[in-house]
C-alpha angles and dihedrals in degrees: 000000000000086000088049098052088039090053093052100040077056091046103052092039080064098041080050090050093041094055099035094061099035101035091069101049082039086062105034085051080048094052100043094050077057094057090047098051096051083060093050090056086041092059105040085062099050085056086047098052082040088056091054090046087054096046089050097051089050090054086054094052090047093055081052101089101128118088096215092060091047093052090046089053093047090048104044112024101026085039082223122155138195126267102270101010124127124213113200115183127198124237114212104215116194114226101248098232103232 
């Protein structure tokens, strides 16, 4: 009886020790795999709303058949210029009043 009680009380001092020292790295594994998957999730949303954005872009450029409007979106949004041509801008100076 006495070698019985001695064998579990060792036994269950190991199982203690066991999952003293692997429960803890086994969490915090746990918890980490949690924090990736929700980026995972985060990002997969953020390419999906890009792809929109790009879709939608594409649908823009599409409606853009006319000459006249490209040539009004390169100039004034995307500041381009064609080979050999000057751009002179005006500066509005105010009269300094003496």
């Amino acid at each position: 009886m006495k070698k019985w009680i001695i064998s579990n009380v060792m036994f269950i001092i190991c199982l203690a020790l066991t999952i003293n020292f692997l429960f803890p790295p086994i969490y915090r594994s746990w918890l980490k795999i949690q924090k990736l998957d929700e980026d995972v999730m985060i990002l997969l949303a953020r390419i999906e709303n890009l792809k929109h954005k790009i879709a939608s872009y594409k649908d823009r450029i599409d409606i853009m058949d006319d000459e006249f409007q490209r040539e009004k979106v390169a100039r004034n949004k995307l500041q381009m210029i064609k080979d050999q041509e000057e751009i002179y801008r005006f500066i509005n100076k105010k009269q300094e009043e003496l």
